[in-house]
C-alpha positions as CSV (number, residue, x, y, z in Angstrom):
1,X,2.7,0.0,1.5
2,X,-0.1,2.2,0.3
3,X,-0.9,0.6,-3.1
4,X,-1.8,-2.1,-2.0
5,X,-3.0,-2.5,1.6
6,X,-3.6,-5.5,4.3
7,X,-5.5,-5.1,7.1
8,X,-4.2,-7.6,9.2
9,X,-2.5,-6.9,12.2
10,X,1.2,-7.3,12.8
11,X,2.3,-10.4,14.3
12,X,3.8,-10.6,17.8
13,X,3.7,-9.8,21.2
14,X,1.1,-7.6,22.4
15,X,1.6,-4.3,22.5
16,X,1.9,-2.3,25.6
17,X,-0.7,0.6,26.7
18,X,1.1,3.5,25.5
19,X,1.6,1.3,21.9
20,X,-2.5,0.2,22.0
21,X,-3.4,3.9,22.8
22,X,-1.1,5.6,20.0
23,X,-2.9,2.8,17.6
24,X,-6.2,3.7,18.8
25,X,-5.5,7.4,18.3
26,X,-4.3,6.6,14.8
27,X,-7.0,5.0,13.7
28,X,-9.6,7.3,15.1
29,X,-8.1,10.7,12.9
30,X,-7.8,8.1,9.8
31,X,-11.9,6.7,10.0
32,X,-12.9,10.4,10.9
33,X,-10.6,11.6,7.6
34,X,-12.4,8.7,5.7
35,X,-16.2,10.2,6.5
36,X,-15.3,13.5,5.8
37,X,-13.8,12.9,2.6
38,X,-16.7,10.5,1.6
39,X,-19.4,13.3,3.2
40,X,-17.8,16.5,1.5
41,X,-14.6,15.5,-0.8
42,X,-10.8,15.5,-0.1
43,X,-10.0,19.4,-0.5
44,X,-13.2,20.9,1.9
45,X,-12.1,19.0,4.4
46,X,-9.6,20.5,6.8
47,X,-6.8,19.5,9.4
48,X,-9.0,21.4,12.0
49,X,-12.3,19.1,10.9
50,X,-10.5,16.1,11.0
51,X,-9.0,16.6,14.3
52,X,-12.2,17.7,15.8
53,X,-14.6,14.7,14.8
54,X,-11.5,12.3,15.9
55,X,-11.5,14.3,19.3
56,X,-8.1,15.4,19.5
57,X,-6.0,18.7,18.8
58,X,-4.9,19.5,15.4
59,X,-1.5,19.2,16.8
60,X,-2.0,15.6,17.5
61,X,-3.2,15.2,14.0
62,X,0.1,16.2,12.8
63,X,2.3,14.6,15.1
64,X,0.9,11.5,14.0
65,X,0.7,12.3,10.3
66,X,3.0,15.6,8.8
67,X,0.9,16.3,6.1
68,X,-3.2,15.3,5.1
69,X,-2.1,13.1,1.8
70,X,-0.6,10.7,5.1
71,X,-3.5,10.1,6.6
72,X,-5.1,8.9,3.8
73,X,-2.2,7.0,2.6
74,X,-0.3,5.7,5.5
75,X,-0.6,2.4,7.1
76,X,1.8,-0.3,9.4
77,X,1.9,-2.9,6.9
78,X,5.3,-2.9,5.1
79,X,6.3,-5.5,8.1
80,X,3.8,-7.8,7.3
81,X,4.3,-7.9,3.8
82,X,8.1,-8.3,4.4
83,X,7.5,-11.0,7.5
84,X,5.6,-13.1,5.5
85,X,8.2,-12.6,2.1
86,X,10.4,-14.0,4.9
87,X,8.0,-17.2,5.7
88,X,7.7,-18.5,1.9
89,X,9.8,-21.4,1.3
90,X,13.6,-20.8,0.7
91,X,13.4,-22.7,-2.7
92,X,10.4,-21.0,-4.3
93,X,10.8,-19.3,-7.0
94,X,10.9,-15.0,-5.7
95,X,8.1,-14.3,-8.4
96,X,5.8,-17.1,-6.8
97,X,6.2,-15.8,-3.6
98,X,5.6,-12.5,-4.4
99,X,2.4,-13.4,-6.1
100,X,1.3,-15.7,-3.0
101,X,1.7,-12.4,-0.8
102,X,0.6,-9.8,-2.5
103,X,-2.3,-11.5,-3.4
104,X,-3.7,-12.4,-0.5
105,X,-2.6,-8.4,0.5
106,X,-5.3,-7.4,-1.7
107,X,-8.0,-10.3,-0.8
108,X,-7.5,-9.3,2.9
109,X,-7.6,-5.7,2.4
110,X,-10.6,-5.9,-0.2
111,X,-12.8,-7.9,2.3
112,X,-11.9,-5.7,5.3
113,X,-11.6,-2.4,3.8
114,X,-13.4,-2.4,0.4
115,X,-14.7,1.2,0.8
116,X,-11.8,2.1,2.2
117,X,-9.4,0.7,-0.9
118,X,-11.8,2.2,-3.6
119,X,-11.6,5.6,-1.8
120,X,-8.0,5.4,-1.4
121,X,-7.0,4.5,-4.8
122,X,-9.9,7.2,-6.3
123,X,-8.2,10.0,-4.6
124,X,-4.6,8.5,-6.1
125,X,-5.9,9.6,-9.7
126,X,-8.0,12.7,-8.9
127,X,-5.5,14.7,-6.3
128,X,-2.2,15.2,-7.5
129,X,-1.0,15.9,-3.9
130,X,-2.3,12.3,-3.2
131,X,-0.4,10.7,-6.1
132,X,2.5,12.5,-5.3
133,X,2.8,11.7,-1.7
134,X,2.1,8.0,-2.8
135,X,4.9,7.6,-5.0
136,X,7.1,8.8,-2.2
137,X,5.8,6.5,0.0
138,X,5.8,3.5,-2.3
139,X,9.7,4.2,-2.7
140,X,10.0,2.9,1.2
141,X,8.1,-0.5,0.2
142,X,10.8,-0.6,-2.5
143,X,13.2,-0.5,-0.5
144,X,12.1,-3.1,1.7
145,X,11.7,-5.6,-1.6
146,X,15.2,-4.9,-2.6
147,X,16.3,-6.4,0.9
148,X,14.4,-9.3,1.1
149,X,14.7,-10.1,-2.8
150,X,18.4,-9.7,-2.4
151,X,18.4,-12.2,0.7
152,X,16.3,-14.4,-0.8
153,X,18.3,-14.1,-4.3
154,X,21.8,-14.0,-2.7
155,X,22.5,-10.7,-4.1
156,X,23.1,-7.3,-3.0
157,X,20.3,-5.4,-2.3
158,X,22.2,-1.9,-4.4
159,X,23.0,-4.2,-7.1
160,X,21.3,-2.7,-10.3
161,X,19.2,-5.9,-11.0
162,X,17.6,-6.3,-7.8
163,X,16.7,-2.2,-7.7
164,X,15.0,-2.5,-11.1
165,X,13.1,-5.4,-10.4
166,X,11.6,-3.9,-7.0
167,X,11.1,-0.7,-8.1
168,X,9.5,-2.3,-11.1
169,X,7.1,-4.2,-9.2
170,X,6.2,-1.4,-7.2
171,X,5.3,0.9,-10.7
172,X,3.4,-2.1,-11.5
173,X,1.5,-2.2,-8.3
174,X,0.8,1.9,-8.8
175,X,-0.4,1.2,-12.4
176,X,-2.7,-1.9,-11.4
177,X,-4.3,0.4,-8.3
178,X,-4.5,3.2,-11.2
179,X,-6.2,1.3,-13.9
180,X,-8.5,-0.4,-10.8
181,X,-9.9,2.7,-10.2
182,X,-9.9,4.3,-13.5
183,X,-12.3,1.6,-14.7
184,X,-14.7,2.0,-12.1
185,X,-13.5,-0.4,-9.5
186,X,-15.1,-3.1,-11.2
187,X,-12.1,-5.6,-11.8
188,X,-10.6,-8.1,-9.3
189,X,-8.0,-6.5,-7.8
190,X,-6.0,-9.2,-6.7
191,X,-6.4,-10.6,-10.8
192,X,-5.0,-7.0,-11.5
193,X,-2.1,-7.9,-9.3
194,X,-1.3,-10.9,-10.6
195,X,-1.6,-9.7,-14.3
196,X,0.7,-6.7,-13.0
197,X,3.3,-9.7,-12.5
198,X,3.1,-11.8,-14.8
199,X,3.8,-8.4,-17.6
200,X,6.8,-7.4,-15.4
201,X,8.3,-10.9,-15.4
202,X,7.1,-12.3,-18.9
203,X,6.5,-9.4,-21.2
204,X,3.9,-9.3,-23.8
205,X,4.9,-12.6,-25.0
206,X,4.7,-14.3,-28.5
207,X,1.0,-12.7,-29.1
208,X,1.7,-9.4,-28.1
209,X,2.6,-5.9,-29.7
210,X,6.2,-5.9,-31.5
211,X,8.8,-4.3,-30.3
């Protein structure tokens, strides 16, 4: 999920050397990506620069990430989202437990990361290639929604309701991380979140624009 990002870690066992190295090497080519973005801007900075302030090939900057927009956009988190989706309570309502998670998606990766978010979501409305990349990448969280909204609805997770909804929610989720950085960052984002949901699920309401 590349909207909105948690930086918590995944739950479970530990993982093994080979996992903790591949993580490690990850990590390093994304905070050296970050710098050189911040220190020179997203289209002067190269595969080659990147790889060589991370200390690896340029090779092993592509195996781990196909194209530059990835780096910048990529992270392990869908399975967190979806794990704890999983954990809510069977008889909440799906819209309460998807404002519980996502919200505290956004507090965790706003306290850990804020540079990192505002960076993220700044490149989003100024690169195309960015945007672009992100809306593919946003498709796969869908996809993940429409499973566990299905389980948790007792529906199918093709049926046309439940692929509108998700897919929705995650064009709501793209707008909110727009409008965030469009205005300068200076709005909550988890309030931006939760406004995001309550317009998909409610509409405008009684006071709002006609029809």
């Amino acid at each position: 999920m590349t909207a909105v990002r948690t930086t918590s870690a995944p739950q479970g066992p530990r993982p093994g050397l080979r996992e903790r190295k591949k993580l490690k090497t990850r990590i390093a080519i994304r905070e050296a990506t970050y710098r050189l973005i911040g220190e020179q801007g997203y289209e002067a900075t190269t595969v080659e620069q990147i790889a060589e302030a991370a200390e690896v090939s340029a090779s092993t900057v592509f195996r781990y990430f196909p194209v530059k927009e990835d780096i910048v956009l990529t992270d392990e988190y869908d399975q967190v989202i979806e794990g704890e989706l999983r954990a809510r309570p069977l008889d909440e309502p799906i819209v309460e437990s998807l404002r519980h998670v996502l919200r505290r998606a956004v507090d965790l990766g706003f306290a850990e990361g804020a540079e990192i978010s505002r960076l993220r979501t700044r490149l989003m409305i100024e690169v195309p290639a960015v945007r672009s990349r992100m809306l593919e990448s946003m498709s796969v969280t869908g996809r993940m929604l429409c499973r566990v909204i299905a389980e948790r609805s007792g529906r199918d997770p093709g049926e046309l309701e439940v692929r509108v909804f998700s897919m929705g929610l995650i064009g709501a989720l793209t707008e909110a991380a727009a409008y965030w950085a469009e205005h300068g960052h200076q709005d909550d984002p988890g309030e931006l979140v939760d406004r995001s949901l309550t317009m998909l699920t409610t509409g405008f309401g009684a006071g709002g624009p006609a029809a």
